[in-house]
Biopython code that builds the backbone (N, CA, C, O; Angstrom):
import numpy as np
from Bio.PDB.StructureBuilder import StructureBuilder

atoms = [
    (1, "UNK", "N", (25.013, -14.447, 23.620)),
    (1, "UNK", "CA", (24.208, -14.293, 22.420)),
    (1, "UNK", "C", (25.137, -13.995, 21.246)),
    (1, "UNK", "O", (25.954, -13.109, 21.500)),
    (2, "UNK", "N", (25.215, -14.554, 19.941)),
    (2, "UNK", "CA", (25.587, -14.282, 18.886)),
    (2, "UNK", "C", (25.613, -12.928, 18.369)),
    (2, "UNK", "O", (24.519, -12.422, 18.619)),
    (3, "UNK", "N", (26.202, -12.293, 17.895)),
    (3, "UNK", "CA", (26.084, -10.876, 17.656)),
    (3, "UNK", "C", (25.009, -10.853, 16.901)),
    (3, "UNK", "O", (24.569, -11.867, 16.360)),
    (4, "UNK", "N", (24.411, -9.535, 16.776)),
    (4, "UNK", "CA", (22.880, -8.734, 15.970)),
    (4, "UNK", "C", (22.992, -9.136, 14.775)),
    (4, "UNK", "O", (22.064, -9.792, 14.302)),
    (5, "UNK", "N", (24.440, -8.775, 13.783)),
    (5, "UNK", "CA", (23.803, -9.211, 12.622)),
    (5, "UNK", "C", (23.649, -10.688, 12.636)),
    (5, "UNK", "O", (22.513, -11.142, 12.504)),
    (6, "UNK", "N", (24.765, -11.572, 12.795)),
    (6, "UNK", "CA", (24.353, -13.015, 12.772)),
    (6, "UNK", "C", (22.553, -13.625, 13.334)),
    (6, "UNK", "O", (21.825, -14.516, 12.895)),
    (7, "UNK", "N", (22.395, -12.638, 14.459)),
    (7, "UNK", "CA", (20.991, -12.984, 14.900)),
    (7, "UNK", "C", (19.710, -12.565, 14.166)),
    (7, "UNK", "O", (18.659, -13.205, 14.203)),
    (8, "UNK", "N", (19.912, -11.425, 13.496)),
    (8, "UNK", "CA", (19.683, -10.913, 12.223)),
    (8, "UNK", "C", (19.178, -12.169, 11.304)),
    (8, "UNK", "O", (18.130, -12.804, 11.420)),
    (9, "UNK", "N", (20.086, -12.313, 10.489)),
    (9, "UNK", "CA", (20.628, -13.439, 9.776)),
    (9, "UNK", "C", (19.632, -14.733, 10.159)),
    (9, "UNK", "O", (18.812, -15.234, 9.390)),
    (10, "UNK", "N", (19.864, -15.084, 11.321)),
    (10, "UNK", "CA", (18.682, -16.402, 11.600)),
    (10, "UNK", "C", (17.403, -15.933, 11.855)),
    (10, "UNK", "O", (16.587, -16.821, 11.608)),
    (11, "UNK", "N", (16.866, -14.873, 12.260)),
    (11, "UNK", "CA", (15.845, -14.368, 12.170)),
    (11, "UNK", "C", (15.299, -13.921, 10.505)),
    (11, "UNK", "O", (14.625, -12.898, 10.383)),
    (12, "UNK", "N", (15.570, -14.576, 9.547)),
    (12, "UNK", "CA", (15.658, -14.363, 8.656)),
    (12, "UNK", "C", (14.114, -14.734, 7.802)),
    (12, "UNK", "O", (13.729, -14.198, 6.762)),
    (13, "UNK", "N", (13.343, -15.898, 8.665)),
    (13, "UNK", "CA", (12.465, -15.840, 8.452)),
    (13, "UNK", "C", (11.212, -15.066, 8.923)),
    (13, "UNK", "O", (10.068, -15.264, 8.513)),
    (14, "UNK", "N", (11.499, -14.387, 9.610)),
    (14, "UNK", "CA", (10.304, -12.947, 9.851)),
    (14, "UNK", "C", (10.664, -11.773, 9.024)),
    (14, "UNK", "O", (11.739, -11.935, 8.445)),
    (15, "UNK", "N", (10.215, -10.893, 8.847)),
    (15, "UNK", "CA", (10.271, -9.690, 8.538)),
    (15, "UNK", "C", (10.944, -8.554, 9.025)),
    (15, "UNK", "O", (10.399, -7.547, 9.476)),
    (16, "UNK", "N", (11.887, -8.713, 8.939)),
    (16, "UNK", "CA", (12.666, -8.034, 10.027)),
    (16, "UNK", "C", (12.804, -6.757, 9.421)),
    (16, "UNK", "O", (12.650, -5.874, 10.265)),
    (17, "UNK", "N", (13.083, -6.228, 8.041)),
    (17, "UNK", "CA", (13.432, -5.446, 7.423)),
    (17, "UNK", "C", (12.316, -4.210, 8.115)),
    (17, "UNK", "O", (12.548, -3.156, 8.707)),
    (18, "UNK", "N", (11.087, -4.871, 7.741)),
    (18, "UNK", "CA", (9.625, -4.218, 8.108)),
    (18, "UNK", "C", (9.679, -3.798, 10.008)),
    (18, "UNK", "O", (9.367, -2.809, 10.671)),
    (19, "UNK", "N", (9.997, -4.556, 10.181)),
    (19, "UNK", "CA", (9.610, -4.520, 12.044)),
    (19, "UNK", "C", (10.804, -3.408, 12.737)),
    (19, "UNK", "O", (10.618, -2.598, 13.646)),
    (20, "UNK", "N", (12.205, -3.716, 11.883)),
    (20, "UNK", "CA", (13.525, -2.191, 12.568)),
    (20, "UNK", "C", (12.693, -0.953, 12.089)),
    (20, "UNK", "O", (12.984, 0.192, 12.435)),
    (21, "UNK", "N", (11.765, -1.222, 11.368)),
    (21, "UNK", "CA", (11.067, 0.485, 11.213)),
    (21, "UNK", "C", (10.410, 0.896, 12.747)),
    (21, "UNK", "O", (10.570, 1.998, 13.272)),
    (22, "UNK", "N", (9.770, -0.043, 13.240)),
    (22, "UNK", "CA", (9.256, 0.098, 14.125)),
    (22, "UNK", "C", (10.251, 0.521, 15.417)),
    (22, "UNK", "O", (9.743, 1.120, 16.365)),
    (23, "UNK", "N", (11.545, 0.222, 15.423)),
    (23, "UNK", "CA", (12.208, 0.383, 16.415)),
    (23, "UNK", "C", (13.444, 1.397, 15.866)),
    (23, "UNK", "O", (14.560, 1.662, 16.313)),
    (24, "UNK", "N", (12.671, 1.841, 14.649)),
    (24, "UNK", "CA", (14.032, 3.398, 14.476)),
    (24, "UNK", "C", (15.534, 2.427, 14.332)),
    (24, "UNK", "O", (16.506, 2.729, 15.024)),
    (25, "UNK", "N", (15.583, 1.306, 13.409)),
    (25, "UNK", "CA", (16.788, 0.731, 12.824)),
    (25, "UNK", "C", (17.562, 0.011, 14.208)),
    (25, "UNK", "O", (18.482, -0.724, 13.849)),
    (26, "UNK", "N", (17.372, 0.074, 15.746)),
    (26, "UNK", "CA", (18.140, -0.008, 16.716)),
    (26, "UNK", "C", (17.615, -1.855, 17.064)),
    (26, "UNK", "O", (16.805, -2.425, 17.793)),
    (27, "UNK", "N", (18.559, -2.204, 16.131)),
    (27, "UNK", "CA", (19.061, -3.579, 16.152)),
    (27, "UNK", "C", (18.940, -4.611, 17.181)),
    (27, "UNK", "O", (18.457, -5.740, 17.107)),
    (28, "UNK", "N", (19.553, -3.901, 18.286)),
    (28, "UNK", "CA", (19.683, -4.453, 19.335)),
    (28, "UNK", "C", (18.355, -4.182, 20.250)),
    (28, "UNK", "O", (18.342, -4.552, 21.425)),
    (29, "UNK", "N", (17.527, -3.691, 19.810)),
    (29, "UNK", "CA", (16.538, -3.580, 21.079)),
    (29, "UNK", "C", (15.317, -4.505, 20.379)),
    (29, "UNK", "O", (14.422, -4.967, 21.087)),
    (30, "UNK", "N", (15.352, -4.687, 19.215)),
    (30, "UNK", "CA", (14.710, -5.723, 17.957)),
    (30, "UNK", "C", (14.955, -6.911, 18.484)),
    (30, "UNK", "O", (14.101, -7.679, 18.926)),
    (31, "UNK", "N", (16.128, -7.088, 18.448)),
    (31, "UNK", "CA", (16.440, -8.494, 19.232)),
    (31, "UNK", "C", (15.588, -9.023, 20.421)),
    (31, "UNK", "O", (14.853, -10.001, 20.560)),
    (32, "UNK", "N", (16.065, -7.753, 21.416)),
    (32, "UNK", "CA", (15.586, -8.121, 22.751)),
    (32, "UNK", "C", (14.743, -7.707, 22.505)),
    (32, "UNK", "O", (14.691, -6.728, 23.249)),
    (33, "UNK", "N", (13.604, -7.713, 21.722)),
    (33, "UNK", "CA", (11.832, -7.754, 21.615)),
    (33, "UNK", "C", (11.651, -9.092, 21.673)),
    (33, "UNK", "O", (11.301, -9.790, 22.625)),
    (34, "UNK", "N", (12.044, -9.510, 20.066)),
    (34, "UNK", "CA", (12.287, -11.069, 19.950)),
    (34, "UNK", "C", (12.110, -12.062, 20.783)),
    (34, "UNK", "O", (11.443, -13.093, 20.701)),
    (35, "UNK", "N", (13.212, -11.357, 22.102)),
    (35, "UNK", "CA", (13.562, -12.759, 23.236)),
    (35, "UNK", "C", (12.366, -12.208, 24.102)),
    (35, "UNK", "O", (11.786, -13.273, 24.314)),
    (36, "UNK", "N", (11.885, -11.592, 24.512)),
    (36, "UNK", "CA", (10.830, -10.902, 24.878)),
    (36, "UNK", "C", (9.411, -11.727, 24.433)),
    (36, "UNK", "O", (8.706, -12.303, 25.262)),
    (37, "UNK", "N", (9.112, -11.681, 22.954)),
    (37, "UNK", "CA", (8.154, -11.911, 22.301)),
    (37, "UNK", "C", (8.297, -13.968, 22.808)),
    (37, "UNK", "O", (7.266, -14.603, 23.029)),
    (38, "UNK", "N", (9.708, -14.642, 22.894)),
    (38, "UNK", "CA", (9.606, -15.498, 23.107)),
    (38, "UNK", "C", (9.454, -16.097, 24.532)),
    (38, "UNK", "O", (9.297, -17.272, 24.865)),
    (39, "UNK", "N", (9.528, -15.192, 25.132)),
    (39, "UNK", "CA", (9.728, -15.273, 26.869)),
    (39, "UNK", "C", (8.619, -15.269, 27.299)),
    (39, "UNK", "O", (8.346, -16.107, 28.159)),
    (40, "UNK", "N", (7.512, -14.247, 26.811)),
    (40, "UNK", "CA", (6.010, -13.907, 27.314)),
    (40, "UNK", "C", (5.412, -14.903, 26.261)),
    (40, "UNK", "O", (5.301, -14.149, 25.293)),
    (41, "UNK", "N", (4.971, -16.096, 25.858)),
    (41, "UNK", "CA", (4.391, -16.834, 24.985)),
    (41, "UNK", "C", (3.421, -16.498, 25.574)),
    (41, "UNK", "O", (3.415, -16.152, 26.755)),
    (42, "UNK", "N", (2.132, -16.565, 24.589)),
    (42, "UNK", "CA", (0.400, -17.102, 25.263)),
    (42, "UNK", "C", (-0.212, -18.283, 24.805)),
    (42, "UNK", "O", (-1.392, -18.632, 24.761)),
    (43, "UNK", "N", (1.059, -18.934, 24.407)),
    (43, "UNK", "CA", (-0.166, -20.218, 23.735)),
    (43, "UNK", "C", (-1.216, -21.011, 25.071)),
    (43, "UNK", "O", (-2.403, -21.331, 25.009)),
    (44, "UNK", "N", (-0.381, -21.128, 26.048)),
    (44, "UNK", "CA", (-1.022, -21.828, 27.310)),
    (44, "UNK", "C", (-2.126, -20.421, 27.754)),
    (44, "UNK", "O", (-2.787, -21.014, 28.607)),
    (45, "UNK", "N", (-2.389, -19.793, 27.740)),
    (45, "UNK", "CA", (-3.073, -18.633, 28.106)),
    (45, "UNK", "C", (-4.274, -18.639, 27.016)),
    (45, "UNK", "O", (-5.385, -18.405, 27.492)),
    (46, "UNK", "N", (-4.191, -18.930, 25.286)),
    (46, "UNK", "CA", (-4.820, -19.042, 24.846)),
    (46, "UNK", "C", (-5.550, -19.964, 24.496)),
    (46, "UNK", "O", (-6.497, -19.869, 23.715)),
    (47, "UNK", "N", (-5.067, -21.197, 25.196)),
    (47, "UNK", "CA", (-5.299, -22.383, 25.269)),
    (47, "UNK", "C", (-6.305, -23.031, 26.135)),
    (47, "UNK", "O", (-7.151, -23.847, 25.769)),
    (48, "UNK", "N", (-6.099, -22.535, 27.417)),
    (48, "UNK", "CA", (-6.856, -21.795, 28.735)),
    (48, "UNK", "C", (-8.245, -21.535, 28.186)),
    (48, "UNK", "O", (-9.182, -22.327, 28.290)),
    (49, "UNK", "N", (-8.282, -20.533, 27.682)),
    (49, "UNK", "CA", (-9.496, -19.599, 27.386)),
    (49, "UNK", "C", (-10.120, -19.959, 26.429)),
    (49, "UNK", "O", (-11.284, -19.569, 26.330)),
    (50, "UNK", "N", (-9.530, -20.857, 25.368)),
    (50, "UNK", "CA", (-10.720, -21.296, 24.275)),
    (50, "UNK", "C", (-10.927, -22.194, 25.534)),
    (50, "UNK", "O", (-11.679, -21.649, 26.342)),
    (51, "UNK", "N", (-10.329, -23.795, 26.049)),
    (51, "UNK", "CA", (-11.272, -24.753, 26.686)),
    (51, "UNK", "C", (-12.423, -24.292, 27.574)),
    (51, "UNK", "O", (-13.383, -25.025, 27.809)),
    (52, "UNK", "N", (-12.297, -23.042, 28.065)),
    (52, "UNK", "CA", (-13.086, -22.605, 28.907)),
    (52, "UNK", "C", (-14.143, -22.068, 28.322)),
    (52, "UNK", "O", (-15.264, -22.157, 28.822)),
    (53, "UNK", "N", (-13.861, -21.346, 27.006)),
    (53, "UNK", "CA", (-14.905, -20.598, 26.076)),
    (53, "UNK", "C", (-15.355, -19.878, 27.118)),
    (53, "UNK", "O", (-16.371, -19.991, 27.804)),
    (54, "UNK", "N", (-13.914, -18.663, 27.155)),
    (54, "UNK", "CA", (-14.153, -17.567, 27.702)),
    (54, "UNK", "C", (-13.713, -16.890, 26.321)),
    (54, "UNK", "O", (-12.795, -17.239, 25.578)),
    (55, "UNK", "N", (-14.438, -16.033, 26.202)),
    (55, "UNK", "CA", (-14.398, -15.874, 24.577)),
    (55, "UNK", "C", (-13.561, -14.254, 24.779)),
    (55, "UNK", "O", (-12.467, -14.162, 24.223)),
    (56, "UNK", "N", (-14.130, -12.903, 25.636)),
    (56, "UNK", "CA", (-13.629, -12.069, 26.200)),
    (56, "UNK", "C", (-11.983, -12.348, 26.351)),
    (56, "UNK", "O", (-11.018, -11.763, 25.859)),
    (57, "UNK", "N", (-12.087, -13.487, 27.240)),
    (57, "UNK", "CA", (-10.034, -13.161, 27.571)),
    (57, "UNK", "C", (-9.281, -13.443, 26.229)),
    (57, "UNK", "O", (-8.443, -12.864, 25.538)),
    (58, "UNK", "N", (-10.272, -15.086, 26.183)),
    (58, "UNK", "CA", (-9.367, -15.685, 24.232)),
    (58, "UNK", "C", (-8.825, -14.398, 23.450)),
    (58, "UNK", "O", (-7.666, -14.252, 23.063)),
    (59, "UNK", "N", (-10.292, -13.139, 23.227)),
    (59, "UNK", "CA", (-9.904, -12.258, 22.203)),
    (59, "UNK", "C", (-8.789, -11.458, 22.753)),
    (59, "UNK", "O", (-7.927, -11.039, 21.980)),
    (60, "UNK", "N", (-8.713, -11.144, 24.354)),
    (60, "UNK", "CA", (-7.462, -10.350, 24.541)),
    (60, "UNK", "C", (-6.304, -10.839, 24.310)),
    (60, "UNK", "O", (-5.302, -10.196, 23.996)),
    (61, "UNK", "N", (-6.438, -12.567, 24.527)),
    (61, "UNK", "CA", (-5.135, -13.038, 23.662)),
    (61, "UNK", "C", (-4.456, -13.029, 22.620)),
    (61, "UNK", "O", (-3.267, -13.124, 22.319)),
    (62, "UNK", "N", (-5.958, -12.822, 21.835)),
    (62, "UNK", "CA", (-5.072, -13.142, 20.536)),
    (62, "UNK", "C", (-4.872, -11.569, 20.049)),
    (62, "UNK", "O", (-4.323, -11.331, 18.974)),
    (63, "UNK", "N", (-5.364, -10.496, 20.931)),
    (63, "UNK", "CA", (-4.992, -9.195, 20.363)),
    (63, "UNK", "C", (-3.585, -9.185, 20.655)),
    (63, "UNK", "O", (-2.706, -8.832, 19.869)),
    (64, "UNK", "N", (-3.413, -9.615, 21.896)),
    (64, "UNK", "CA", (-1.561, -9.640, 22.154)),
    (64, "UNK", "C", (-0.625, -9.982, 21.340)),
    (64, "UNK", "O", (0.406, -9.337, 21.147)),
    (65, "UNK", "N", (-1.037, -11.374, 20.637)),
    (65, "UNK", "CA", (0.028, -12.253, 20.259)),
    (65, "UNK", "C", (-0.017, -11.486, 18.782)),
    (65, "UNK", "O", (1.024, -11.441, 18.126)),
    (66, "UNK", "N", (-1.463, -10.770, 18.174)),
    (66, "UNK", "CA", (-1.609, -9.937, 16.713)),
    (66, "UNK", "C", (-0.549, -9.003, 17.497)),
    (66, "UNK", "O", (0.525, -9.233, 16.940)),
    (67, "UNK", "N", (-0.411, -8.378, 18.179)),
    (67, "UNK", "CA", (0.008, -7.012, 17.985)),
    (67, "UNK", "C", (1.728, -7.215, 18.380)),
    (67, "UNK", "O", (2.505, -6.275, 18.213)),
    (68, "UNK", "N", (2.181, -8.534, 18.906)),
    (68, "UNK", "CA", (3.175, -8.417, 19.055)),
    (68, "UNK", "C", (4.061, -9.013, 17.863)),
    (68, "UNK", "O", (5.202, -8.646, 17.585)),
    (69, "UNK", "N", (3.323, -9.994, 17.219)),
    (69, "UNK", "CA", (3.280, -10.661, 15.990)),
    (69, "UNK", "C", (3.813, -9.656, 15.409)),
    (69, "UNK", "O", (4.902, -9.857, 14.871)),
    (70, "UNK", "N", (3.340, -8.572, 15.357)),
    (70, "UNK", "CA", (3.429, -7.202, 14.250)),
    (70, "UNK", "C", (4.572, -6.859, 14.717)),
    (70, "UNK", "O", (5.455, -6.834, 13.860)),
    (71, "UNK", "N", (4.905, -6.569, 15.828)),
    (71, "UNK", "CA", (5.947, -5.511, 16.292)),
    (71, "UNK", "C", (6.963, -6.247, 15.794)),
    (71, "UNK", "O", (7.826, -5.555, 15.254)),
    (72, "UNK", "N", (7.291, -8.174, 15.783)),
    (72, "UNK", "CA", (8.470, -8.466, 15.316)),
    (72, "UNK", "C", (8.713, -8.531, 13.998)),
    (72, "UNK", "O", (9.826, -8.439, 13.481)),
    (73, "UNK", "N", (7.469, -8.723, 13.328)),
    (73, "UNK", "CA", (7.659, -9.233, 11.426)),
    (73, "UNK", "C", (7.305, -10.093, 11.713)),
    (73, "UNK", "O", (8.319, -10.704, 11.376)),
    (74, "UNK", "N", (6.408, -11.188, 12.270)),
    (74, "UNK", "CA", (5.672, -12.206, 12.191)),
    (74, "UNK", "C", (4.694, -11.905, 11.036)),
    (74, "UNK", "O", (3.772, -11.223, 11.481)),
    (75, "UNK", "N", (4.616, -12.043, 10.322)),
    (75, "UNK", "CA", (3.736, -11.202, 9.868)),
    (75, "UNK", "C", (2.150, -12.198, 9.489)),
    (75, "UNK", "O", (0.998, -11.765, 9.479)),
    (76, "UNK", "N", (2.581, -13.465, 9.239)),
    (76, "UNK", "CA", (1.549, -14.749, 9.100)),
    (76, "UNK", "C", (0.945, -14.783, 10.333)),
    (76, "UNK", "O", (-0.274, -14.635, 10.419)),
    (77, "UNK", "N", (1.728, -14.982, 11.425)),
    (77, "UNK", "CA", (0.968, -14.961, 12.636)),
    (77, "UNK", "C", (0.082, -13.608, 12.780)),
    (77, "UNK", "O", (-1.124, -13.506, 13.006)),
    (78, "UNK", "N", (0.748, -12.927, 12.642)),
    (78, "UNK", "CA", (-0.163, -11.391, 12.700)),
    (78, "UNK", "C", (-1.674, -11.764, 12.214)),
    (78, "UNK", "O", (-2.647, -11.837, 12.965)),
    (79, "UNK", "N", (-1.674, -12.021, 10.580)),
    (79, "UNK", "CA", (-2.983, -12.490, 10.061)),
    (79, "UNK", "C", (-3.202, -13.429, 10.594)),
    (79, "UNK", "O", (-4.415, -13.367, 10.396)),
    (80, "UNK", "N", (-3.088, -14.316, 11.141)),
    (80, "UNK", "CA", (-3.693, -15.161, 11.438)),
    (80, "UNK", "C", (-4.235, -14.941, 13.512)),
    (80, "UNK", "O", (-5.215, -15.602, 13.856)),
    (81, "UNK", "N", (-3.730, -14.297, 14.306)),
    (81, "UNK", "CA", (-4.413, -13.741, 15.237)),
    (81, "UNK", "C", (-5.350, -13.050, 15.348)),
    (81, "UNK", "O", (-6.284, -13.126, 16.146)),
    (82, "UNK", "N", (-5.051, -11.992, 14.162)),
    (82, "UNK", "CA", (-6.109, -10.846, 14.058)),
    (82, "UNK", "C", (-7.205, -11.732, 13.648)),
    (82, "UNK", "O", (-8.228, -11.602, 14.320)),
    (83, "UNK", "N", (-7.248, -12.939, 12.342)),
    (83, "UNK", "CA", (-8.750, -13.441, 12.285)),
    (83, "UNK", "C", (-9.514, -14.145, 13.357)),
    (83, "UNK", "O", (-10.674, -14.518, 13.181)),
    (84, "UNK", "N", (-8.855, -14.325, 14.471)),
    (84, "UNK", "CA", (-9.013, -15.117, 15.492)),
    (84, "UNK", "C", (-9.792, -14.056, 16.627)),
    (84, "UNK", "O", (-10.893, -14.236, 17.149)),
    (85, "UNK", "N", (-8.741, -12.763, 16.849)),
    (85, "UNK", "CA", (-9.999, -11.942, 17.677)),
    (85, "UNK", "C", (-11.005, -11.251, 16.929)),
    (85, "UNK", "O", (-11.998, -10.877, 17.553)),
    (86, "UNK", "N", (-10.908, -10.963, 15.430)),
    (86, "UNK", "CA", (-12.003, -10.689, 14.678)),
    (86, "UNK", "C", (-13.179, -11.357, 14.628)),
    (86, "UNK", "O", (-14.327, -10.933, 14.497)),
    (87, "UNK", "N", (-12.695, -12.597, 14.763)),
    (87, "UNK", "CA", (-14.024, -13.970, 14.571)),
    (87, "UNK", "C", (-14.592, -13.718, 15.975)),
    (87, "UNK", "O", (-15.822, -13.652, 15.967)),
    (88, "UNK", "N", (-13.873, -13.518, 17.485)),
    (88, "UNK", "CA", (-14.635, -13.510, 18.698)),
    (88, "UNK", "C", (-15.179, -12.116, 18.760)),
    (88, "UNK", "O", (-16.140, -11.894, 19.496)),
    (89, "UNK", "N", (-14.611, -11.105, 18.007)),
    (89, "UNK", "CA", (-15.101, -10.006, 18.509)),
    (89, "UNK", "C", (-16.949, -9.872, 17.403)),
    (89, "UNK", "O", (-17.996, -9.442, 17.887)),
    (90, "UNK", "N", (-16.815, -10.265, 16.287)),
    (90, "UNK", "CA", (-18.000, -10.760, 15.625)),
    (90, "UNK", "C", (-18.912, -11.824, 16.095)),
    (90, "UNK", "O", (-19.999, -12.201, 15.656)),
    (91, "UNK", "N", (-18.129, -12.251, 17.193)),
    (91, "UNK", "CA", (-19.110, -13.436, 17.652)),
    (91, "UNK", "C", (-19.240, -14.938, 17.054)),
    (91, "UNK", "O", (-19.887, -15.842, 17.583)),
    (92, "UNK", "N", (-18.505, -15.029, 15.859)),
    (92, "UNK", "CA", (-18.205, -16.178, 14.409)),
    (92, "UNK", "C", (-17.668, -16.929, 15.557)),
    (92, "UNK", "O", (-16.472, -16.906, 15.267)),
    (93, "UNK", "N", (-17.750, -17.603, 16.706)),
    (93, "UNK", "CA", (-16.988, -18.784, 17.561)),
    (93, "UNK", "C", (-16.779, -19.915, 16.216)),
    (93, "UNK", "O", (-15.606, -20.288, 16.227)),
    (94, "UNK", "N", (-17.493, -20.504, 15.177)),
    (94, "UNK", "CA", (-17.568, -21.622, 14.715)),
    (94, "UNK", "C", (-16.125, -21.502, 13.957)),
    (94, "UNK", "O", (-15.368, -22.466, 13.843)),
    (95, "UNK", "N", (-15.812, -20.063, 13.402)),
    (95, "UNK", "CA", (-14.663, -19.996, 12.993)),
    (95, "UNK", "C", (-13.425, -20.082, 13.870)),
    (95, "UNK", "O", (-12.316, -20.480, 13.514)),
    (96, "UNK", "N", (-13.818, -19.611, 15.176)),
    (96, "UNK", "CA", (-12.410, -19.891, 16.124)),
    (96, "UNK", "C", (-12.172, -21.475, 16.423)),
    (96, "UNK", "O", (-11.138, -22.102, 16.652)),
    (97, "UNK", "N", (-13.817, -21.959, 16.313)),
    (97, "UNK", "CA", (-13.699, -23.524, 16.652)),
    (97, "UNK", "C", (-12.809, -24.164, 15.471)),
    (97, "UNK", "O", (-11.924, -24.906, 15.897)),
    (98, "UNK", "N", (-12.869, -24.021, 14.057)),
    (98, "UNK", "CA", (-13.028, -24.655, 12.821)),
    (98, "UNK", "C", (-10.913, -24.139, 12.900)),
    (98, "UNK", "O", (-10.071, -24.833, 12.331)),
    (99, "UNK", "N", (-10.680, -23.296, 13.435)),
    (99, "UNK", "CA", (-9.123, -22.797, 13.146)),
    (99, "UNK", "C", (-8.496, -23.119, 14.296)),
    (99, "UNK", "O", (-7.575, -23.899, 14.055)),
    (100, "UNK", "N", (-8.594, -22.854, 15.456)),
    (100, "UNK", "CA", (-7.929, -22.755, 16.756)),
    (100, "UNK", "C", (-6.714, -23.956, 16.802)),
    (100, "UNK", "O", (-5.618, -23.705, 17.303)),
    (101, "UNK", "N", (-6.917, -24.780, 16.442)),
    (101, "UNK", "CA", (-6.076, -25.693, 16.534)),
    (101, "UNK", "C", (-4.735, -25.813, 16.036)),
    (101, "UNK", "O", (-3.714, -26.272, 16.548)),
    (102, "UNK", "N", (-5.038, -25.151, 14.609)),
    (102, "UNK", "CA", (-3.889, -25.191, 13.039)),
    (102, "UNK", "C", (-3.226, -23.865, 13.650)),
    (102, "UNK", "O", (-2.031, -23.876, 13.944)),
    (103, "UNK", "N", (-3.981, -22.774, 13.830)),
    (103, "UNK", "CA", (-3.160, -21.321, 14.430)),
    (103, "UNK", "C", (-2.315, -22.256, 15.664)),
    (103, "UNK", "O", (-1.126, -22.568, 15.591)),
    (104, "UNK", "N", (-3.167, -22.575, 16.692)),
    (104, "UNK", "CA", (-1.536, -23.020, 17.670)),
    (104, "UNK", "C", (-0.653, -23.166, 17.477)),
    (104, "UNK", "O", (0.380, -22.605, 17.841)),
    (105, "UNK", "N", (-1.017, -24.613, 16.343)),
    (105, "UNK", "CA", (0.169, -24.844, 15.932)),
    (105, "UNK", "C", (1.189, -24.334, 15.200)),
    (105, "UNK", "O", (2.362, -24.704, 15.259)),
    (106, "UNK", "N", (0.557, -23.141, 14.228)),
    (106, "UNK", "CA", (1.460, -22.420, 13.608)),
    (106, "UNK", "C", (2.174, -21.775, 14.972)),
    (106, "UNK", "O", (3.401, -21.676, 14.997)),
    (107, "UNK", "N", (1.517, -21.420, 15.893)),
    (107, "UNK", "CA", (2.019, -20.575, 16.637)),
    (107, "UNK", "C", (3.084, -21.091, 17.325)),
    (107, "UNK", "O", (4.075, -20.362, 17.293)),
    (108, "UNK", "N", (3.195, -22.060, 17.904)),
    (108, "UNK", "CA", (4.241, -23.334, 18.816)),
    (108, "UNK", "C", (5.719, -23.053, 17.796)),
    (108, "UNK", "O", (6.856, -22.649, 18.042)),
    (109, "UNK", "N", (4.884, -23.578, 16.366)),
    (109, "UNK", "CA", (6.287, -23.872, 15.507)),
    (109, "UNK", "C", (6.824, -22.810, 15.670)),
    (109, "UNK", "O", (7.673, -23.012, 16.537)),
    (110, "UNK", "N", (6.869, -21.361, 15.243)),
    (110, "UNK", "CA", (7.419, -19.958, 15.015)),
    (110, "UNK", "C", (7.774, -20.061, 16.590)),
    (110, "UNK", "O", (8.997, -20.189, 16.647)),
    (111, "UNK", "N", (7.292, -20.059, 17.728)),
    (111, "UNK", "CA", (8.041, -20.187, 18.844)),
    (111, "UNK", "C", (9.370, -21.358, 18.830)),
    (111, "UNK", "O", (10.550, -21.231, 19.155)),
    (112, "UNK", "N", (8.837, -22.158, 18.470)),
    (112, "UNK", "CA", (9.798, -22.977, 18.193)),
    (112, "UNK", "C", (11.257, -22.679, 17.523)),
    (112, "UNK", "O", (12.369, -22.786, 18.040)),
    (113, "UNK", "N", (10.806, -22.173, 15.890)),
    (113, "UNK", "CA", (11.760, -21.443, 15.177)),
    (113, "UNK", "C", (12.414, -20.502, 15.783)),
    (113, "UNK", "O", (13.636, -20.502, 15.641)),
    (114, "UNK", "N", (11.978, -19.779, 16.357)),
    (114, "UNK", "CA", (12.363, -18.468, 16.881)),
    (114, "UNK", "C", (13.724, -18.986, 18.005)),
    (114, "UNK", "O", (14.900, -18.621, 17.991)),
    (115, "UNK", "N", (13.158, -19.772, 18.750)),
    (115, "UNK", "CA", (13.935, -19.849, 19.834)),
    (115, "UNK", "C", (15.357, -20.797, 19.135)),
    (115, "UNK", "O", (16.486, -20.999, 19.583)),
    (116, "UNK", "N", (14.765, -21.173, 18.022)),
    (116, "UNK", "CA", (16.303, -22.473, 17.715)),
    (116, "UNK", "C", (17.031, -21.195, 16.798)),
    (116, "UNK", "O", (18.033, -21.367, 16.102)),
    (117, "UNK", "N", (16.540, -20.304, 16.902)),
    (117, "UNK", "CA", (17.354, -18.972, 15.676)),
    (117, "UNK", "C", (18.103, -18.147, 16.533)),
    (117, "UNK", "O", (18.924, -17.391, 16.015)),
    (118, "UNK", "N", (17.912, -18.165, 18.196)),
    (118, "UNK", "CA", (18.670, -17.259, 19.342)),
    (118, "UNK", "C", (19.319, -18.327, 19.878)),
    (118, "UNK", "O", (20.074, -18.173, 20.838)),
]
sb = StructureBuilder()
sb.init_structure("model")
sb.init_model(0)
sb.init_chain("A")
sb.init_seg("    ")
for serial, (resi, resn, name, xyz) in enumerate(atoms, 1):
    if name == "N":
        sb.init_residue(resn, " ", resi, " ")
    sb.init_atom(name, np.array(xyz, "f"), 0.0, 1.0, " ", f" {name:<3s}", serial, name[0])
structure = sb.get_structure()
């Protein structure tokens, strides 16, 4: 692995400044969230559960991917998960129907990004 700051550095499009609060400035364990956050994906998990319109697991998904979203500086994904288990936990399905697709894909790309930045 490239050293922290350089990885730093390509992680440049999240929020990183915001998210070392969360981990008390310790650089290196930020990182290995990161590879973490990219290792445990849920897109296939959330993917799963809308075709099934299991609406229950969908929302535990997307509480995951909000809350881990957060922990790195994702911070778009963040909003954009949270409206996703907000809409199932309100019951609004037409809104998970009307978005689900465009969030994946945001979601794939930032996996994507992420992983071409480690």
């Amino acid at each position: 692995m490239a050293n922290v700051s350089e990885t730093l550095d390509k992680l440049s499009f999240l929020d990183t400044q915001t998210a070392l609060v969360y981990f008390g400035n310790m650089k290196e364990l930020y990182v290995e969230t990161v590879n973490v956050y990219l290792r445990d994906r849920f897109d296939a998990a959330l993917q799963e559960h809308y075709e099934a319109e299991d609406w229950t697991a969908y929302q535990r998904v997307a509480h995951s991917i909000k809350s881990s979203s957060n922990m790195i500086g994702a911070t778009d994904m963040f909003e954009k998960a949270k409206s996703l288990e907000m809409a199932v936990k309100s019951g609004d399905y037409a809104f998970v129907k009307e978005n689900h697709d465009n969030i994946m894909k945001d979601y794939k790309e930032l996996l994507d990004k992420i992983q071409n930045a480690l």
